[in-house]
KEGU-884947 format. One record per residue: x, y, z of N, C-alpha, C, O in turn; residue in three letters. Coordinates in steps of 0.001 Angstrom, whole numbers, plus 500000, padded with zeros to 6 digits. Example, Ala and Ser with C-alpha at 12.3 -4.5 7.8 and 13.67 -1.06 7.14 Angstrom:
BEGIN
[site [513190; 494310; 507800]; [512300; 495500; 507800]; [513200; 496700; 507800]; [514236; 496681; 508465]; 'ALA']
[site [512850; 497750; 507080]; [513670; 498940; 507140]; [512900; 500030; 507870]; [513409; 501138; 508039]; 'SER']
END
This chain:
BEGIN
[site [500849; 498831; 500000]; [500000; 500000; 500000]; [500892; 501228; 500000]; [501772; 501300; 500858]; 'UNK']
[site [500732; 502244; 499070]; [501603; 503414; 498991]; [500733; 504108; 499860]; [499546; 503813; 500002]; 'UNK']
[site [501689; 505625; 500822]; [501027; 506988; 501304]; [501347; 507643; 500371]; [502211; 507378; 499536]; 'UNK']
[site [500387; 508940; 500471]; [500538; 509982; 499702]; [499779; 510684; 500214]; [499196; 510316; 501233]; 'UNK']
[site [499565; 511898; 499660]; [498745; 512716; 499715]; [497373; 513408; 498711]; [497453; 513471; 497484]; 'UNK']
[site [496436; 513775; 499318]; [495512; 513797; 498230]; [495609; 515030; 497174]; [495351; 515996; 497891]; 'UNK']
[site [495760; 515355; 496313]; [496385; 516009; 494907]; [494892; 517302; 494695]; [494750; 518074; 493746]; 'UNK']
[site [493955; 517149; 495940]; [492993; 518267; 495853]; [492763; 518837; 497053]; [492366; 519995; 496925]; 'UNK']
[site [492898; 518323; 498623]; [492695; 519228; 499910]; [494012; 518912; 500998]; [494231; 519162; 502183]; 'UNK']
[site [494791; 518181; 499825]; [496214; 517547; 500938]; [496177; 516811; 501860]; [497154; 516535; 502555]; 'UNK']
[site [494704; 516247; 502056]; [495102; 515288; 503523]; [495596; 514115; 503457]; [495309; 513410; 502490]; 'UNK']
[site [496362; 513691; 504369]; [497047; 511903; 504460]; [495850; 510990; 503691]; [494626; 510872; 503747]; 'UNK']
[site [496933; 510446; 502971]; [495495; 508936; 502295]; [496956; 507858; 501922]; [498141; 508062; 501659]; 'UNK']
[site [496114; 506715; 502072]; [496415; 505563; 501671]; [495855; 505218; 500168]; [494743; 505614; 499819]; 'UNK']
[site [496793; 504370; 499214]; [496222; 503846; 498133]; [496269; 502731; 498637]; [497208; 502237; 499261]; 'UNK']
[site [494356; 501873; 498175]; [494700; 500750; 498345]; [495411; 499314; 497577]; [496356; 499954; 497117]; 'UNK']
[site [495601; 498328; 497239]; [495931; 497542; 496092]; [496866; 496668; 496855]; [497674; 496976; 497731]; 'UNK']
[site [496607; 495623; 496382]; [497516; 494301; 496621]; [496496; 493613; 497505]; [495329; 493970; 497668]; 'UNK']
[site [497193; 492431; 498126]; [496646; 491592; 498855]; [496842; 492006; 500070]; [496064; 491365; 500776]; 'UNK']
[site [497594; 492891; 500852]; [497449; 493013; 502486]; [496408; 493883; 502550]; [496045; 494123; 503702]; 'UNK']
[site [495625; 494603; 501416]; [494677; 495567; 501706]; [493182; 494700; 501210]; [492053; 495159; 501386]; 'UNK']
[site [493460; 493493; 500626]; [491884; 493030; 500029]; [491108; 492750; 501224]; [490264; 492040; 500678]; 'UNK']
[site [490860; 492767; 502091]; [489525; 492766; 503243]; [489972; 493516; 504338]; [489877; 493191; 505521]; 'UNK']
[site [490504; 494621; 503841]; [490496; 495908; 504682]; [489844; 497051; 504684]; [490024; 497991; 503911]; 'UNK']
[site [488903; 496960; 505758]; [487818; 498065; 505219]; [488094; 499626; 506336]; [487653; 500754; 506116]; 'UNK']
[site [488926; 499190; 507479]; [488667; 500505; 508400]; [490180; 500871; 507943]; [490970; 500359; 507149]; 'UNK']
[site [490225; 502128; 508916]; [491650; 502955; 508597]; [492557; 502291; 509910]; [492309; 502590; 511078]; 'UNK']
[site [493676; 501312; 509494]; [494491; 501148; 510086]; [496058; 501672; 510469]; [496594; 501487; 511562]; 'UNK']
[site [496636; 502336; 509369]; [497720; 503214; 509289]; [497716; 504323; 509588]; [498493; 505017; 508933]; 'UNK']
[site [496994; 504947; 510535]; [496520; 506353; 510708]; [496736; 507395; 509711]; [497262; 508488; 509918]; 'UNK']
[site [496206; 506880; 508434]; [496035; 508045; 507487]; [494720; 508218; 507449]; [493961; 507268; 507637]; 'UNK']
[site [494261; 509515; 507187]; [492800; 509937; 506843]; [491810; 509127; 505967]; [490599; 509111; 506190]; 'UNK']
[site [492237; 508651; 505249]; [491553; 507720; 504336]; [492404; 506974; 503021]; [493616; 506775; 502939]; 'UNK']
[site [491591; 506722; 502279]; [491954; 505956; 501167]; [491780; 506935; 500104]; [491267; 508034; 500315]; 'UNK']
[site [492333; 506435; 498603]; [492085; 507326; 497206]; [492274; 506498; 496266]; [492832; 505402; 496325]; 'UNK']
[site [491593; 507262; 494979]; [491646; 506932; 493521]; [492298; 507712; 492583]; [491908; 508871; 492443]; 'UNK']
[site [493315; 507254; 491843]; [493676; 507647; 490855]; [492353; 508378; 489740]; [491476; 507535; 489551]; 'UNK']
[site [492164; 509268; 489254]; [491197; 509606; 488540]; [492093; 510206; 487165]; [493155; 510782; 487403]; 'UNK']
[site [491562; 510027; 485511]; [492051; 510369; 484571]; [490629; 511416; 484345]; [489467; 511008; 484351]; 'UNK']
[site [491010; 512667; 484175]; [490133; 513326; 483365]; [489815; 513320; 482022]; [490493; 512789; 481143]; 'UNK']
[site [488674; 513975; 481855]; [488218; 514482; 479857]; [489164; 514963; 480080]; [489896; 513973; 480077]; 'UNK']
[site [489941; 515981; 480343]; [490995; 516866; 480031]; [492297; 516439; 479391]; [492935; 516935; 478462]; 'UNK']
[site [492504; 515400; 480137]; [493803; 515114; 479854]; [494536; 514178; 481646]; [495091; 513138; 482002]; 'UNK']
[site [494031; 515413; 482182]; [495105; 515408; 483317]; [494737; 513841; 484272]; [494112; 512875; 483833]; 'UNK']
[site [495315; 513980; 485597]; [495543; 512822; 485999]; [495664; 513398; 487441]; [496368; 514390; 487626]; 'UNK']
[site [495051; 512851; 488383]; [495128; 513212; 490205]; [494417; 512338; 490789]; [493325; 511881; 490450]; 'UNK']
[site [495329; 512012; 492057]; [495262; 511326; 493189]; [494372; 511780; 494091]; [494645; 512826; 494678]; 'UNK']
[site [493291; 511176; 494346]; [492082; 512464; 495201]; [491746; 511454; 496283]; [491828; 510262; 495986]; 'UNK']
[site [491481; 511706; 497163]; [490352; 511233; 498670]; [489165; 511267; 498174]; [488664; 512184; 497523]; 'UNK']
[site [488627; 510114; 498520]; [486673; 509915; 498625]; [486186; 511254; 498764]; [485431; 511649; 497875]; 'UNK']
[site [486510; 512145; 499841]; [485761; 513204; 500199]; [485946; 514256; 498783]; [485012; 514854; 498249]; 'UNK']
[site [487230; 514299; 498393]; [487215; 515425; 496998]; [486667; 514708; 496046]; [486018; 515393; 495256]; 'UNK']
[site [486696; 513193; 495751]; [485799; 512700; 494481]; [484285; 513125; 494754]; [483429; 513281; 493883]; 'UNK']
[site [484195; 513209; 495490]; [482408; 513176; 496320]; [482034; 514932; 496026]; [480955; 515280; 495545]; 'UNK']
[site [482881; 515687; 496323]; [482487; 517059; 495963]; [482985; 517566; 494457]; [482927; 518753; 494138]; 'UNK']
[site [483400; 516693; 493713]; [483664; 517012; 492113]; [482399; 517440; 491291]; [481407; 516782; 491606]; 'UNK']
[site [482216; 518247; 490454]; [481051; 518486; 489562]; [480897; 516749; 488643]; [481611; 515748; 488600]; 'UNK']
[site [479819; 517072; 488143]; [479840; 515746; 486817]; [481017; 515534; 485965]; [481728; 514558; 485729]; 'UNK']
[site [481003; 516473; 485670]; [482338; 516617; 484140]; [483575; 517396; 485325]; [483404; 518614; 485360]; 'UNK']
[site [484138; 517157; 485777]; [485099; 517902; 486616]; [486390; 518217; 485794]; [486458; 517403; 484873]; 'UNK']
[site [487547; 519179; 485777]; [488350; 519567; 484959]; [489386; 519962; 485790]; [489092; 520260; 486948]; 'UNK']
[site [490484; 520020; 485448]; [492211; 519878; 486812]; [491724; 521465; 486961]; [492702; 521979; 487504]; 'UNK']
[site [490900; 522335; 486801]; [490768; 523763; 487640]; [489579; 523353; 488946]; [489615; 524020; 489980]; 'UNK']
[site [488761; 522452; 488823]; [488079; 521947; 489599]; [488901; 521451; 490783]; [488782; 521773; 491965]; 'UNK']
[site [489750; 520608; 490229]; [490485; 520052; 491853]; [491475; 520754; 492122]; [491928; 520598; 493255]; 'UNK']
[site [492052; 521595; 491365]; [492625; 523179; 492087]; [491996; 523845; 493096]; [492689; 524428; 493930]; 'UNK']
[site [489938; 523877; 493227]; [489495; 524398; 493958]; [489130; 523743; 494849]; [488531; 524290; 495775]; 'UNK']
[site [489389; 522261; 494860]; [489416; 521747; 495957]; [489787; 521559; 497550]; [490919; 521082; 497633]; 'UNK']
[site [489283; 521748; 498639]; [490013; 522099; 500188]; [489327; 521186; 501224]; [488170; 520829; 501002]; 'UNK']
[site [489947; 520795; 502312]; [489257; 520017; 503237]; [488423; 521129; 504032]; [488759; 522283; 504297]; 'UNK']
[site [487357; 520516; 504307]; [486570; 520949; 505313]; [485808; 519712; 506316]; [484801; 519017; 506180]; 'UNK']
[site [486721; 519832; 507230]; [486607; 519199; 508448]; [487108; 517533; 507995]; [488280; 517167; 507901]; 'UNK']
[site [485776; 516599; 507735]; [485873; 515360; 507730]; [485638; 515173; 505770]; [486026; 514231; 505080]; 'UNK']
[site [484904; 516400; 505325]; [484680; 516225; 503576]; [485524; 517054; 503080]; [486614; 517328; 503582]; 'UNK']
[site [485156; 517415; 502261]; [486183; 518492; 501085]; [484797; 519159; 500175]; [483774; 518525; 499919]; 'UNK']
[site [485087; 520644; 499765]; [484544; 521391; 499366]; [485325; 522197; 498137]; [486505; 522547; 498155]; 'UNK']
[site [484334; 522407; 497030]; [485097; 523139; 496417]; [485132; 525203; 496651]; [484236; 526022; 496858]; 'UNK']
[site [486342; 525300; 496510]; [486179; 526593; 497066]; [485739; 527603; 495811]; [485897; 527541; 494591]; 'UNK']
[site [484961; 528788; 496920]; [484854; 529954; 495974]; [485305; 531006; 495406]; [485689; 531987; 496044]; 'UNK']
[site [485311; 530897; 493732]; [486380; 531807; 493322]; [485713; 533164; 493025]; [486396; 534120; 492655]; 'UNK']
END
């Protein structure tokens, strides 16, 4: 399992993959959560937390997860 960080509000996340993570469902490494690689229409490519996939528009675009920020336990996109 790699750490990193999430590529839209910065908080600690875990990627999951392989076999020490297949029936792991709670947060054991004290990182904030887990993430997905996401490929945009655009082109681009970012590492995001559940909480910034969850506040993405439909069609989301790499200025979208630029406006991305944690708020508290989710992530919000901020106002420009």
């Amino acid at each position: 399992m790699g750490k990193n960080t999430c590529d839209g509000c910065g908080r600690r996340i875990s990627v999951a993959g392989g076999v020490p993570n297949l029936w792991t469902f709670g947060d054991r490494d004290g990182s904030e959560g887990t993430a997905m690689t996401l490929e945009l229409e655009d082109g681009s490519e970012h590492l995001l937390c559940y909480p910034c996939i969850e506040a993405l528009p439909d069609e989301p675009t790499a200025a979208d997860v630029e406006r991305l920020e944690q708020d508290g336990e989710t992530s919000q996109l901020r106002v420009l």
